[in-house]
Structure formats: structure tokens, C-alpha cells
Rosetta silent file (secondary structure, phi, psi, omega in degrees, C-alpha in Angstrom):
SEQUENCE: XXXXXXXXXXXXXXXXXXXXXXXXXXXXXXXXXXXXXXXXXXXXXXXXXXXXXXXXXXXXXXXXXXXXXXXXXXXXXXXXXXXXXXXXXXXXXXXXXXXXXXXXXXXXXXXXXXXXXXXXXXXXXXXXXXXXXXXXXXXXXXXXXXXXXXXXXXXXXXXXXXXXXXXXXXXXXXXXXXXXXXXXXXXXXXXXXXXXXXXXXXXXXXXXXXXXXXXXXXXXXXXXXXXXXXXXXXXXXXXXXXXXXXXXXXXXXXXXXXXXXXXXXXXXXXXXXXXXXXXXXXXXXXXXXXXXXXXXXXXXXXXXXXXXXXX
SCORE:     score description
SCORE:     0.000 S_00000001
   1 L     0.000  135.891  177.311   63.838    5.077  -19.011 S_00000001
   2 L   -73.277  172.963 -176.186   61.594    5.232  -15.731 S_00000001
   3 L   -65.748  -48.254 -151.560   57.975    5.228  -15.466 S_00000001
   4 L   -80.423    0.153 -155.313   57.988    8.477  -14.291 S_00000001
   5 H   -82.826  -56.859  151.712   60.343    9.638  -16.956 S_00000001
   6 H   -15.315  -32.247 -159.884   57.689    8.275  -19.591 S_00000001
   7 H   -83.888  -37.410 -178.724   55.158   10.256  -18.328 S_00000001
   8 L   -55.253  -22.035 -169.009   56.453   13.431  -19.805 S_00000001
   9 L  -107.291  167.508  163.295   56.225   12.431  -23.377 S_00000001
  10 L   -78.949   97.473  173.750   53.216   11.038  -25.481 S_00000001
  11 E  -101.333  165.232 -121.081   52.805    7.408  -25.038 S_00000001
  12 E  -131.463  135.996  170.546   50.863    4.926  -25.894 S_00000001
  13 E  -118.980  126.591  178.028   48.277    3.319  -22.601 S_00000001
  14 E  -103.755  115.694 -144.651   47.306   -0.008  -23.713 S_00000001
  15 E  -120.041  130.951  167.356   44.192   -0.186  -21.233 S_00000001
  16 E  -110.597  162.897 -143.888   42.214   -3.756  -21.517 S_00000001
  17 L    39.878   55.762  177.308   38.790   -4.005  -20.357 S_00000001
  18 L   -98.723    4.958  177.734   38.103   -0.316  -21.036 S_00000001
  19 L   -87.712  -10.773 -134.197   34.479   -0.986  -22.020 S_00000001
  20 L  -115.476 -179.338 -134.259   33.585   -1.994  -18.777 S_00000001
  21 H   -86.356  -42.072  174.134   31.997    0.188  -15.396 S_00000001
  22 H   -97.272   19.843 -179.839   35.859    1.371  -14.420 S_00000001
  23 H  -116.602    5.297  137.810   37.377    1.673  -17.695 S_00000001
  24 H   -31.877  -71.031  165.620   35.113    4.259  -18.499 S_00000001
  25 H   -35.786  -62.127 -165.511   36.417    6.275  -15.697 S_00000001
  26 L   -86.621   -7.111  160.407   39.972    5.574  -16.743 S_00000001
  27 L   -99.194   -7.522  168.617   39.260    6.960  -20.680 S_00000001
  28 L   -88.621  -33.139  173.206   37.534   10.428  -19.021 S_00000001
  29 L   -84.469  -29.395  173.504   40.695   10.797  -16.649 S_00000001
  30 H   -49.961  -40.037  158.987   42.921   10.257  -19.754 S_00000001
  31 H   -68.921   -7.347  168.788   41.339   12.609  -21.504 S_00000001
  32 H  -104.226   17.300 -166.827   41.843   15.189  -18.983 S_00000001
  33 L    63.334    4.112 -178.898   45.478   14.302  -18.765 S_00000001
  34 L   -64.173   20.550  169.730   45.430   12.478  -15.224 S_00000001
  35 L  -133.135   12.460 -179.459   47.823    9.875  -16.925 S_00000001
  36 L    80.789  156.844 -178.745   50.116   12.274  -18.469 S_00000001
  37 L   -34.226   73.654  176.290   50.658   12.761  -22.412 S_00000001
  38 E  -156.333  167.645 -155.424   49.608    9.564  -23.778 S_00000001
  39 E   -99.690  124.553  164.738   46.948    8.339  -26.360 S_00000001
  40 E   -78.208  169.051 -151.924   44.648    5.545  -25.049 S_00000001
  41 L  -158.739   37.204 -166.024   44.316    2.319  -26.839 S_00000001
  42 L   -72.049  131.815 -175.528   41.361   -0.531  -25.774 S_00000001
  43 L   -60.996  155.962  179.850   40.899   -3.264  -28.014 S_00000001
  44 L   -43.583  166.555 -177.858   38.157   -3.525  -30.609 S_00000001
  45 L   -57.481  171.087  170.731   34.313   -4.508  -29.748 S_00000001
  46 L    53.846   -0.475 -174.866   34.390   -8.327  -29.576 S_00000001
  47 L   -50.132  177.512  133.936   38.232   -8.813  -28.499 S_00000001
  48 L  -132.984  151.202  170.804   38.579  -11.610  -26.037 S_00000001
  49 L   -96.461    0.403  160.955   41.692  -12.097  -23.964 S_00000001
  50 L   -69.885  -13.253 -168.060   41.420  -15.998  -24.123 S_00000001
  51 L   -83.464  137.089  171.181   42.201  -15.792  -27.864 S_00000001
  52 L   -75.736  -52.137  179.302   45.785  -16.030  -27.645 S_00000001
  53 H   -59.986  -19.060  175.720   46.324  -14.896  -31.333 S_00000001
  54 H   -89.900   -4.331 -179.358   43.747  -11.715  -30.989 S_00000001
  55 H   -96.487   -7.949  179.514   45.902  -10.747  -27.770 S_00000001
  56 H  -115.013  -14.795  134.545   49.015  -11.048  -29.535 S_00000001
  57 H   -33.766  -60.427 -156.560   47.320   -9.014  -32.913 S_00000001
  58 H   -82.522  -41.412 -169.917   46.143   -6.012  -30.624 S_00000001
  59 H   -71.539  -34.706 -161.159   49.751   -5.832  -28.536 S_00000001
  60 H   -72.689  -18.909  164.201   51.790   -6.048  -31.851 S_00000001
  61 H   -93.833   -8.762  156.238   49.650   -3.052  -33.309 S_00000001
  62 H   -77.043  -45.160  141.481   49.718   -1.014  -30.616 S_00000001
  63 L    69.804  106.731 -167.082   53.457   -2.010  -29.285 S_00000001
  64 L   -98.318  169.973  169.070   52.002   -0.124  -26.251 S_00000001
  65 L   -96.862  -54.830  179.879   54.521    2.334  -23.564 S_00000001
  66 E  -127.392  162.922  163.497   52.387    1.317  -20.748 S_00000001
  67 E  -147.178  140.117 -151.734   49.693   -0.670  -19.760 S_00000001
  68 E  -112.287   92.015 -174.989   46.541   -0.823  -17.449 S_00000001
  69 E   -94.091   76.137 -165.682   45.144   -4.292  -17.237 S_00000001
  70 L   -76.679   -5.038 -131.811   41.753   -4.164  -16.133 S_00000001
  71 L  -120.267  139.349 -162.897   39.685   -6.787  -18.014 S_00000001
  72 L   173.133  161.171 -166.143   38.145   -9.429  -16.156 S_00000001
  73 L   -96.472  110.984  176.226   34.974  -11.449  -15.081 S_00000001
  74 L   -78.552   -3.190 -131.356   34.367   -9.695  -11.983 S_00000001
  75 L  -121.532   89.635 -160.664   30.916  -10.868  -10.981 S_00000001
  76 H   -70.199  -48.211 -177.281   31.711  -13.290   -7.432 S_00000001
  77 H   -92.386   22.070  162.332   28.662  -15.280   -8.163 S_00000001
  78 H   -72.635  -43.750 -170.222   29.171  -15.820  -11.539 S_00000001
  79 H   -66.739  -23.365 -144.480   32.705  -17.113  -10.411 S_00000001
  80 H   -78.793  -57.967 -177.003   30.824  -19.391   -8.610 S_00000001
  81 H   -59.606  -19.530 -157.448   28.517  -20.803  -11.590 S_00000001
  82 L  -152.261   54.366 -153.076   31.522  -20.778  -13.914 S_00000001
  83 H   -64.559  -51.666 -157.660   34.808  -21.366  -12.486 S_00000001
  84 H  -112.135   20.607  157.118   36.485  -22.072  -14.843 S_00000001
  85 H   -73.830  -63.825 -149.117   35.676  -19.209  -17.416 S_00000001
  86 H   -59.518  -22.520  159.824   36.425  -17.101  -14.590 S_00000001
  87 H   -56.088  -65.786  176.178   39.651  -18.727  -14.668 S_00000001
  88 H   -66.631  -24.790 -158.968   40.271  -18.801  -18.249 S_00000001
  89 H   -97.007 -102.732 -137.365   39.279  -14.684  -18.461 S_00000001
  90 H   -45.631  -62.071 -176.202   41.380  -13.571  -15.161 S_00000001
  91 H   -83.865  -50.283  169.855   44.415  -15.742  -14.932 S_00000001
  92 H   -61.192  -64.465  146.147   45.113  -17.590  -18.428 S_00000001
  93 H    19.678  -63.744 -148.110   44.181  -14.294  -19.780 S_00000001
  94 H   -89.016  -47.824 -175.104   46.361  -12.271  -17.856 S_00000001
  95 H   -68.788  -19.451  161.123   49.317  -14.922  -19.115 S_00000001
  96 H   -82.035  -12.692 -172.991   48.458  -14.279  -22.538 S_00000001
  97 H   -83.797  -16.662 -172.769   48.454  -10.808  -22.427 S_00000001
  98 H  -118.862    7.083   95.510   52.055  -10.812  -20.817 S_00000001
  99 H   -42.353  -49.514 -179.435   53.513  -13.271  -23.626 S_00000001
 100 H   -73.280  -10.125 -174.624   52.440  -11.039  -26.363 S_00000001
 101 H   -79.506  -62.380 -164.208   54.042   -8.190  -24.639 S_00000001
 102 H   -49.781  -21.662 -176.125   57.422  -10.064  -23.950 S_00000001
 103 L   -91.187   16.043  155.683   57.614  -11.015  -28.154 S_00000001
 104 L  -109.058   26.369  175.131   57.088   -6.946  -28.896 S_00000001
 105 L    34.187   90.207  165.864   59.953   -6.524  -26.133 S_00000001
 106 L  -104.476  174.167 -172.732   57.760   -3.949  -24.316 S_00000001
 107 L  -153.102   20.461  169.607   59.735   -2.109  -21.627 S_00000001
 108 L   -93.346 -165.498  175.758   57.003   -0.045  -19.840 S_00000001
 109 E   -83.822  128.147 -162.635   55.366   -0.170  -17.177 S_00000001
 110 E  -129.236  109.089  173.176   52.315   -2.945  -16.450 S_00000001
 111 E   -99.572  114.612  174.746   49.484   -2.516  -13.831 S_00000001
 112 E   -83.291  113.314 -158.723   47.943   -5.247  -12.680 S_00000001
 113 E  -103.943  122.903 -179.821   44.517   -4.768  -11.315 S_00000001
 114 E  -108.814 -166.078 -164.341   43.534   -7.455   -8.474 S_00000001
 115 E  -134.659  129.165  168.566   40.852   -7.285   -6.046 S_00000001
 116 H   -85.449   14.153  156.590   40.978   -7.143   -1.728 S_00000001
 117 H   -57.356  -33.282 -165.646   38.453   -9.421   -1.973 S_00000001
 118 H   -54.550  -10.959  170.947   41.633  -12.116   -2.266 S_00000001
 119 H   -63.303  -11.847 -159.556   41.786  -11.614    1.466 S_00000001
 120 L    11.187 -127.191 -156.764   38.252  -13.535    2.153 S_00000001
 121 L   -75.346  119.563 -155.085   37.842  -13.976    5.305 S_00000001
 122 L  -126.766  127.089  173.266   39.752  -11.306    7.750 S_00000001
 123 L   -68.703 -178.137  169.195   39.014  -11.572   11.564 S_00000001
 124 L   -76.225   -2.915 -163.205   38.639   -8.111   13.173 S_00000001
 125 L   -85.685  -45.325 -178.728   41.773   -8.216   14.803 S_00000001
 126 L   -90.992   -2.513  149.580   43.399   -7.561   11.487 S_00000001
 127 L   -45.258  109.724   31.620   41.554   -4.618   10.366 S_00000001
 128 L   -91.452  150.440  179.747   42.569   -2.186    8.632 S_00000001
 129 E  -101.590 -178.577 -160.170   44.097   -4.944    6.483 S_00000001
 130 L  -169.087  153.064 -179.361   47.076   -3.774    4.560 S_00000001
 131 L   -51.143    1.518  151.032   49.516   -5.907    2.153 S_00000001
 132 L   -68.770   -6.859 -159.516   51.025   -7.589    5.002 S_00000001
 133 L   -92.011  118.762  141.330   47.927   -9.402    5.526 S_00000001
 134 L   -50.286  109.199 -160.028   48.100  -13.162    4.018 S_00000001
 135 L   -83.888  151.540 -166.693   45.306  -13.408    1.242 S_00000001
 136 L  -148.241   35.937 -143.613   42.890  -16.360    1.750 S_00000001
 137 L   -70.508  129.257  174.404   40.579  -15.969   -0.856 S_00000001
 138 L  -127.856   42.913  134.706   37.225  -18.042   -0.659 S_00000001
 139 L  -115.392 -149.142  159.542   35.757  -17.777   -3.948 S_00000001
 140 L   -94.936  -15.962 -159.525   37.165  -18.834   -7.634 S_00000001
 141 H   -85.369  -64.953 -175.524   36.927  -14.992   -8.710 S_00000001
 142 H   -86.010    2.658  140.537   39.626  -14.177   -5.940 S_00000001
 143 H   -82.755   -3.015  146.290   41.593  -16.967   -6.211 S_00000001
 144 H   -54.234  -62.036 -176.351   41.819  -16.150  -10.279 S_00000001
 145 H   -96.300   26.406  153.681   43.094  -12.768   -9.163 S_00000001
 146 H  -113.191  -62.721  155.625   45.621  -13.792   -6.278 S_00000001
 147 H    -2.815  -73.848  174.528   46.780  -16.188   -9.279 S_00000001
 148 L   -58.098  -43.804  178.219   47.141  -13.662  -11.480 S_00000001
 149 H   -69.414  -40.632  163.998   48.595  -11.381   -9.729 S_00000001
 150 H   -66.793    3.364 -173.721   51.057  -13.513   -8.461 S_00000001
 151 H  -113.962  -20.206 -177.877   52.165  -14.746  -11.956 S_00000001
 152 H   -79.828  -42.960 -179.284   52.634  -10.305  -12.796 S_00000001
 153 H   -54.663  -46.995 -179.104   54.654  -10.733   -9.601 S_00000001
 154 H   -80.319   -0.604 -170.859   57.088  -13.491  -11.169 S_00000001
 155 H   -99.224  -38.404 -169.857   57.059  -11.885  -14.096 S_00000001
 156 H   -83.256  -32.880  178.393   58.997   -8.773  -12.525 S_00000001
 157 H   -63.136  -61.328 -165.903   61.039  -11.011  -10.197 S_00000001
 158 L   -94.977  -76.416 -171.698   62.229  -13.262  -13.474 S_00000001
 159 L   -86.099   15.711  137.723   61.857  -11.640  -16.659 S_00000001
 160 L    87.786   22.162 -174.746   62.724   -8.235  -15.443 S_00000001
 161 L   -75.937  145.586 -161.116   58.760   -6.691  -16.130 S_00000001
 162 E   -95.011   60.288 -172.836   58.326   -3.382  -14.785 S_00000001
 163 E   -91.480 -177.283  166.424   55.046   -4.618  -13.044 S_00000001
 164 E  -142.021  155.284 -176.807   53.029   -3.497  -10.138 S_00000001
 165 E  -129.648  137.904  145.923   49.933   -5.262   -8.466 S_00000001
 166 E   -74.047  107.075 -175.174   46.693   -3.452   -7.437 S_00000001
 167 E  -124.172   78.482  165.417   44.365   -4.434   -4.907 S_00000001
 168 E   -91.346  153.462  170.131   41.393   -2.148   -4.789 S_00000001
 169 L   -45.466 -164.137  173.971   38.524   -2.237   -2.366 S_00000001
 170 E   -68.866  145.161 -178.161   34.887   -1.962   -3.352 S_00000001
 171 E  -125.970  125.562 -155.103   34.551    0.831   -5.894 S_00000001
 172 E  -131.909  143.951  178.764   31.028    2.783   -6.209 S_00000001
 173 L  -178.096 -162.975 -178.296   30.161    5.597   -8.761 S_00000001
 174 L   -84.953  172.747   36.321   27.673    6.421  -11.297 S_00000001
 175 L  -174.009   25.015 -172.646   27.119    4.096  -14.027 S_00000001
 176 L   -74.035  160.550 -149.380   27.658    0.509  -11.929 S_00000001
 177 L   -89.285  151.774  157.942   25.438   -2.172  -12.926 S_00000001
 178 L   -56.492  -22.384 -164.052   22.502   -3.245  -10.447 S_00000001
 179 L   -79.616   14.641 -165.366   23.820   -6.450   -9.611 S_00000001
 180 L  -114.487  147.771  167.097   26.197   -4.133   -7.274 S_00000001
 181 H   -23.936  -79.003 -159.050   25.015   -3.273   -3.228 S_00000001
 182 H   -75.193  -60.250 -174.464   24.474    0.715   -3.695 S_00000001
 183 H   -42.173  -45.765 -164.627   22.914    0.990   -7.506 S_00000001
 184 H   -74.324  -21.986  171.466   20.862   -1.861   -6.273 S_00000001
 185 H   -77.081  -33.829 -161.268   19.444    0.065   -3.258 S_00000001
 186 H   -87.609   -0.891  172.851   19.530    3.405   -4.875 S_00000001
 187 H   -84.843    7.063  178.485   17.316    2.382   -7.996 S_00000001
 188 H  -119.712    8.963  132.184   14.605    1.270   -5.549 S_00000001
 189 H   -47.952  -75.383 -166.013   15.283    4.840   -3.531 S_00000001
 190 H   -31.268  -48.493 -174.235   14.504    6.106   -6.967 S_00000001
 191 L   -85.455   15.465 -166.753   11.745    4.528   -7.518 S_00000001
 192 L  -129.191  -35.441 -157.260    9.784    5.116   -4.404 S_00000001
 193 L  -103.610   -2.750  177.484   10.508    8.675   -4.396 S_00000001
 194 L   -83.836  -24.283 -145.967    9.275    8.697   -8.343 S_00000001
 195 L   150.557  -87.441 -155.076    6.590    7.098   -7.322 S_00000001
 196 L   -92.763   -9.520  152.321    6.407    4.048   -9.378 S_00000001
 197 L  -137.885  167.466  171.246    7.000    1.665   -5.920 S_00000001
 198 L   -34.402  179.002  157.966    6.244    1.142   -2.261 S_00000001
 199 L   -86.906   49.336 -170.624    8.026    2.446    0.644 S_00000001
 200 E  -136.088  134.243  136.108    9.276   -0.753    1.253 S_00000001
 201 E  -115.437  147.116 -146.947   12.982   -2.051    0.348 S_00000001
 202 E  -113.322  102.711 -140.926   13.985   -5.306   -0.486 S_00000001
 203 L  -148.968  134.608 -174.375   17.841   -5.909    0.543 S_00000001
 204 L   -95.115  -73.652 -144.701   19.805   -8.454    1.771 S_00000001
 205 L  -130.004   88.399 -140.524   22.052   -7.956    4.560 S_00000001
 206 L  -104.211   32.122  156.800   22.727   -4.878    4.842 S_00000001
 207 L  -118.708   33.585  146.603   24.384   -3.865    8.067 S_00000001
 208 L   -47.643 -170.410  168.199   27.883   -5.507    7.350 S_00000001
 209 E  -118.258  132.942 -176.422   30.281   -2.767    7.121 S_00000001
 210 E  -130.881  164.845  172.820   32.318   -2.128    3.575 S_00000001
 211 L  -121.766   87.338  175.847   35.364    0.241    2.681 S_00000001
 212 E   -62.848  118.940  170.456   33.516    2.160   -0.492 S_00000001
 213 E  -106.266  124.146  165.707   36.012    4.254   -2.576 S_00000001
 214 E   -74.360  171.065 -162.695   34.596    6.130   -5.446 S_00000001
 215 H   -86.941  -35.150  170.003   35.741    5.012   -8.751 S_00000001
 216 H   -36.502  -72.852  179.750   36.407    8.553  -10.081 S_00000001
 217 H   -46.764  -66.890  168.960   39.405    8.084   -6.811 S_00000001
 218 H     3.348  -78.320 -159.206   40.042    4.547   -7.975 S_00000001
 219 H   -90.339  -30.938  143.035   41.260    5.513  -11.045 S_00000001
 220 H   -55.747  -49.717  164.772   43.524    8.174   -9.776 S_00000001
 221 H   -50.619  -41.434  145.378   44.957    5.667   -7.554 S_00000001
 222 H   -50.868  -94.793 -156.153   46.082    4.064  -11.059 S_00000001
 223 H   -14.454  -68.380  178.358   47.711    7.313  -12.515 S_00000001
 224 H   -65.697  -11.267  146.302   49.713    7.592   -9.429 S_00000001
 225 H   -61.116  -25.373 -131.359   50.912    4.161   -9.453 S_00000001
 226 H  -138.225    9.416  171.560   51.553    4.288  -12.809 S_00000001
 227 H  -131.062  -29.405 -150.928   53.713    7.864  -12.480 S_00000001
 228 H  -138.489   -6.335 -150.518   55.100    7.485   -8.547 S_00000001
 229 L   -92.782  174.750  170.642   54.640    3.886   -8.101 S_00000001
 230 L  -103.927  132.156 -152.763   57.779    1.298   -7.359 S_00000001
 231 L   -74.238  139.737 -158.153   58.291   -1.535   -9.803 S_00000001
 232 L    58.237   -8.599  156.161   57.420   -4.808   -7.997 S_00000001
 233 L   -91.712 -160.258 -173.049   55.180   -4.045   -5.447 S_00000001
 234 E  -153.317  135.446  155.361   51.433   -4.535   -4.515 S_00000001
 235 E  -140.367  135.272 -178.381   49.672   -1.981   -3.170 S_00000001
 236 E   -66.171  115.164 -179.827   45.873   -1.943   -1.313 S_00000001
 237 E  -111.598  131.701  156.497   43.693    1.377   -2.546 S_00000001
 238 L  -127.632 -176.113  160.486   40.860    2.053    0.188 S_00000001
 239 L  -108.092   20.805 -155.806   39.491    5.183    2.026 S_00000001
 240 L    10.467   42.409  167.980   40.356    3.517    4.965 S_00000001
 241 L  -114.422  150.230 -166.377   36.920    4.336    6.058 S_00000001
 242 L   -92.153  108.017  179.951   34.673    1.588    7.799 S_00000001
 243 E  -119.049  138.484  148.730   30.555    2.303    6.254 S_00000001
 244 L   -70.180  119.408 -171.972   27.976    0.704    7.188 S_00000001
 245 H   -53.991  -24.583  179.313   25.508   -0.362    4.072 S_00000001
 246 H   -91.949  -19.871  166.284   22.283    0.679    6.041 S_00000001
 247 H   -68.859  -41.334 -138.417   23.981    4.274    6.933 S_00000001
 248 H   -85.801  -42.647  176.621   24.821    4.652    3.092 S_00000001
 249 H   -21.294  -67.500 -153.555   20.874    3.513    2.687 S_00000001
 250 H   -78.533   -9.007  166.132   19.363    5.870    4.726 S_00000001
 251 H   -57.113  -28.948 -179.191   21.766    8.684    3.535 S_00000001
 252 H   -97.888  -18.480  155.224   20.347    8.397   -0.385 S_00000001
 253 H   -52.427  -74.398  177.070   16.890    8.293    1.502 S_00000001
 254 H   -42.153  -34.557 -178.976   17.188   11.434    3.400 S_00000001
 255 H   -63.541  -30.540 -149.983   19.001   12.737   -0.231 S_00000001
 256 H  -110.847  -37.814  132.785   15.996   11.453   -2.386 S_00000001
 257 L   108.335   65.784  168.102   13.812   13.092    1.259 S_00000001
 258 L  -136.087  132.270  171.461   11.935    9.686    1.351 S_00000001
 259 L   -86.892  168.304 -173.224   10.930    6.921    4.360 S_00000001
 260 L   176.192  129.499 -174.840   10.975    3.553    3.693 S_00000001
 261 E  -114.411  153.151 -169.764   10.856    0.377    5.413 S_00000001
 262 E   -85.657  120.523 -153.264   13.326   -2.254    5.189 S_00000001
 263 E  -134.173  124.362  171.236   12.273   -6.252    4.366 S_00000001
 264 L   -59.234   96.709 -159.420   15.450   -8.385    4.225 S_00000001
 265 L  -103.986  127.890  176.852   15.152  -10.536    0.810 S_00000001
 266 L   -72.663  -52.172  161.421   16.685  -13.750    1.514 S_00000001
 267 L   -34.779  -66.536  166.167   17.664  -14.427   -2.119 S_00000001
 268 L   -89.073   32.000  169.551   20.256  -11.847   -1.489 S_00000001
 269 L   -71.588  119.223  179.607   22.102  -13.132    1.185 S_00000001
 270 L   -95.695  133.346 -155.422   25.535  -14.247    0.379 S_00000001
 271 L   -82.012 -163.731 -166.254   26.687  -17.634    2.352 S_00000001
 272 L     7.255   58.087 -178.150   29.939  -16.934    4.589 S_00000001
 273 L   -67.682   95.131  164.481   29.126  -12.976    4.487 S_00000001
 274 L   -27.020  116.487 -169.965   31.935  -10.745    5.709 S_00000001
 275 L   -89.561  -19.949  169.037   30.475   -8.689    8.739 S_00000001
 276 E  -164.066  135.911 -144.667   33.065   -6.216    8.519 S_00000001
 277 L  -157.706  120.187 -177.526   35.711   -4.765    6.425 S_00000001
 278 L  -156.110  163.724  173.864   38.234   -1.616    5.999 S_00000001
 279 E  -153.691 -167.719 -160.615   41.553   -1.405    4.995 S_00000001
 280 L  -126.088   94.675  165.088   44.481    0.820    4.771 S_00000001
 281 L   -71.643   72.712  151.180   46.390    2.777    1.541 S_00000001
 282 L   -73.923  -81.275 -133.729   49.380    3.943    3.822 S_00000001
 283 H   -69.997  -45.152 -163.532   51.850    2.323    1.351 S_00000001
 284 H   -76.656  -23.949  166.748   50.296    3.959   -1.912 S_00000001
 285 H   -82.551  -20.355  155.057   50.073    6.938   -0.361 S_00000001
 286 H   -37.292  -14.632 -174.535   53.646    6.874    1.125 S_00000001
 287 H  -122.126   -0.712  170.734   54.906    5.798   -2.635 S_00000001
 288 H  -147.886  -11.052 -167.871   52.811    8.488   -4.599 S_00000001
 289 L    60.845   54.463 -164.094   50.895   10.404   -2.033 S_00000001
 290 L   -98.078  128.081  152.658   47.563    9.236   -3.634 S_00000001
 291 L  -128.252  148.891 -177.607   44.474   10.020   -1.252 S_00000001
 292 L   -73.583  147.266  169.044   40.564    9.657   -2.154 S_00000001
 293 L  -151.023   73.286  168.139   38.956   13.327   -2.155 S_00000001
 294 L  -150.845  103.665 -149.580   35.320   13.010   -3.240 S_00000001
 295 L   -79.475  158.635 -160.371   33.590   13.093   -0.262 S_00000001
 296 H   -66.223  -62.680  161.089   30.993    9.583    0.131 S_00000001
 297 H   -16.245  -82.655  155.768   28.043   12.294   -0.176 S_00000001
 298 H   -43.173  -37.581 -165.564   28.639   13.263   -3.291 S_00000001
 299 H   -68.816  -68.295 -154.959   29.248    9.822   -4.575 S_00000001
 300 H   -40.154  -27.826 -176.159   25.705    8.651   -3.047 S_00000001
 301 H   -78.073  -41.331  175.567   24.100   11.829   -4.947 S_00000001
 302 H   -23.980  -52.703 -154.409   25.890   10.689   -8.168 S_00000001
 303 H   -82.380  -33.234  139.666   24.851    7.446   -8.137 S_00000001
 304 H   -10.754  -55.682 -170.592   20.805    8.898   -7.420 S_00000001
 305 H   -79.179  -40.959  171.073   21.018   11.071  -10.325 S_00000001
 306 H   -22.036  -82.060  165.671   22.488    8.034  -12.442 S_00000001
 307 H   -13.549  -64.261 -166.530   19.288    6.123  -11.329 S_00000001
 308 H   -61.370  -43.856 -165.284   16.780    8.800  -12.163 S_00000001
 309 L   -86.705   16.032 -166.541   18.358    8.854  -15.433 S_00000001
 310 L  -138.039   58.256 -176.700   18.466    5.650  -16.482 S_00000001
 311 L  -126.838    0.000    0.000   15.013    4.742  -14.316 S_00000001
């Protein structure tokens, strides 16, 4: 039976990391049927996917139809401090979770979620990058998830796994932690127009360029892999639009109808900082016709009201 064939029936999504900023996302489109009949399934509070035996507990009660594998340390300087958790989480992880599937014979479909950070450093020349692109990954976070992904790849090639590999861009929405670009700019928008600080913000670098996708799209861009997508490939989700971090700035100023001057914090300066970055979803939309449609506006107001309401 095909993926897409699957989709028609009630099935079982075994989604890991679903506690986390996009796996939120991906139990509110489930519930609204953007994955098709099926029940969702995220492991208990306290799971870890290094335990081999609680990863092979959770697949054997669940004996899932599909699966979404999201769960991961995500955090690049974290990767940095801790290498080889980051390690133990992304890639050993990812190999335990795809042993307990092969002893419950699963026969669905398995999305592997990577990162385009695995690309590190991309001259300009090769922009928009696109999956044709050699990844060159210069932290331990994206060379965990070129790893990984490349062991979901061998998995489909040799043992006949109906996988796919994901490589989305940066993903922005409501409820992302501070330690992120835009939450971290737009809770000190908040606060200035509340009020409670100067007109001054404190930012590091902020006129790279990024390719922002909201996560709400994101997580469509699963569904439609995971209904239209082709078994063995890897495909790059962007908006293929090129933003500058100091346009998206002064856009939640003018939103929040505040001035504000900008003092460069040093602290948050990242060493070998990409100056600019976009890429290209041709292929997923050519294999499912998956496009982002939530205009960057909207996201920027989202993420504003988020702020006030958690300020």
C-alpha cells in the first residue's frame, strides 16, 4: 500500500518530539485533518530517544502507520558546548528509533526532519541553494543531522524503508523560544512599546539576510511530503524569499508604531556568520505542489501578539 493510499484511512502518526516549538504546530494541523485520517501518537513526558529500550516500548505500543521524526537538540550553540549529546539525541537517536521500527516490521512511511543549516557555508554564487548543493556543515548540530539523515537515506536504499529526508530553512511563528533571532527582537519591540524599556535595541548582527518560513507552512510542507512525496528523496522547504533581519525589525516596529535605536550587542555575534542565505522548494513543490501562503506580515504580527502575551 502507498503513502498516499494510507492517507485515506485512519492511521496511526507516530510524531517524536511533539512537545517541542514545531510539534505543536504539527498536533493543531492534525487535528484539523491536514495529515489525513489518522490519530496522533507522541511519546509520554520524560521519554528520551537515547534509551534504546523506551524507544523500542513506545514503537511496539503504538506499531505506528507513519511517522514524523522531529525530536532533536536543535540549539547550534548548545551543539557547540555539548557535542556529543547533540550527537547522541540527533543521530544515535535517530538509529534507535529506526531499529525498533524494523523489529515491529513497520511498512509506512518515515519523515526525516534535517536542517539547511547542513549546508554551512554557501558562497553567493550558489544561491538559491537547492538539494543539488553539497552540504558542508560547520557545526556538530548539522553534522548530527547530515548524519542522520544520511543513515534514513541507507535505510531506504538497503532495507527497503519508505523514507524521505527534510531539510527546512529557518522556521518563525508564535510560540518560539527567545533564544531564536525574531522572538528575541520582538519581545524587546514589546517591551518598549509597553513601556517597561528604552527605545534602544540590543541585537547582534542583524543585517545578514535569512529565508524565514512560517512554521504554520512548515508543517504543511510535512503533510504533503508525507501524502505526495516520493520514497527516497530529500527535499529543501523555503519561501525562496531572501529577508533581511533589520527589514523584519523595523516591520514589528512600525506594527508595534514604535522608534527605536539599534546598539549591536557583541555577545550575540555568532563567529563565521552567514551574510546571506535563500533557497529554493522547486522539487517539493514539483512532487506535491506544496507552497508557503501566510504572508511574512502576518507571521511578524503573530509573533508580537505572542510577546504581549507572554510579556
Amino acid at each position: 500500500m502507498s503513502a498516499v493510499d494510507t492517507l485515506a484511512a485512519p492511521r496511526r502518526l507516530l510524531v517524536t518530539g511533539g512537545s517541542g516549538f514545531v510539534g505543536r504546530y504539527v498536533e493543531a494541523a492534525v487535528r484539523a485533518g491536514d495529515f489525513g485520517a489518522c490519530e496522533l501518537h507522541a511519546p509520554p513526558h520524560g521519554w528520551d530517544i537515547r534509551d534504546i529500550d523506551a524507544v523500542q516500548r513506545f514503537v511496539e505500543h503504538v506499531r505506528p502507520d507513519a511517522v514524523l521524526h522531529l525530536a532533536a537538540q536543535s540549539f547550534v550553540p548548545r551543539s557547540f558546548e555539548n557535542p556529543r549529546e547533540t550527537f547522541e539525541i540527533n543521530t544515535l537517536g535517530t538509529l534507535n528509533l529506526l531499529q525498533a521500527l524494523k523489529r515491529v516490521e513497520f511498512g509506512g512511511r518515515f519523515l526525516f526532519v534535517s536542517s539547511g543549516d547542513v549546508y554551512g557555508q554557501v558562497a553567493e554564487s550558489d544561491m538559491p541553494v537547492t538539494e543539488q548543493l553539497m552540504p558542508a556543515p560547520r557545526n556538530p548540530y548539522a553534522v548530527s543531522k547530515f548524519a542522520a539523515e544520511q543513515l534514513c537515506l541507507q535505510w531506504q536504499r538497503s532495507e527497503g524503508l519508505d523514507a524521505i529526508v527534510l531539510r527546512p530553512f529557518n522556521h518563525v511563528g508564535p510560540g518560539q523560544g527567545r533564544q531564536f533571532v525574531l522572538p528575541a527582537l520582538a519581545s524587546q519591540v514589546v517591551a518598549i512599546a509597553q513601556g517597561r524599556q528604552a527605545p534602544v535595541i540590543e541585537a547582534g548582527d542583524i543585517d545578514t539576510t535569512r529565508d524565514f518560513t512560517d512554521v504554520r507552512d512548515i508543517v504543511a510542507a510535512y503533510a504533503a511530503a508525507l501524502r505526495d512525496g516520493v520514497s527516497g528523496s530529500l527535499y529543501l522547504i523555503a519561501s525562496g524569499v531572501e529577508r533581511k533581519v533589520r527589514d523584519l525589525l523595523e516591520a514589528m516596529c512600525r506594527i508595534e508604531g514604535v522608534e527605536v535605536e539599534v546598539r549591536q550587542d557583541p555577545t550575540k555575534l555568532r563567529r563565521a556568520e552567514q551574510r546571506r542565505m535563500v533557497g529554493s522548494s522547486r522539487a517539493l513543490h514539483d512532487a506535491t505542489g506544496w507552497a508557503p501562503r501566510i504572508p511574512m506580515d502576518q507571521t511578524l504580527q503573530d509573533i508580537l501578539i505572542d510577546q504581549r502575551n507572554n510579556s
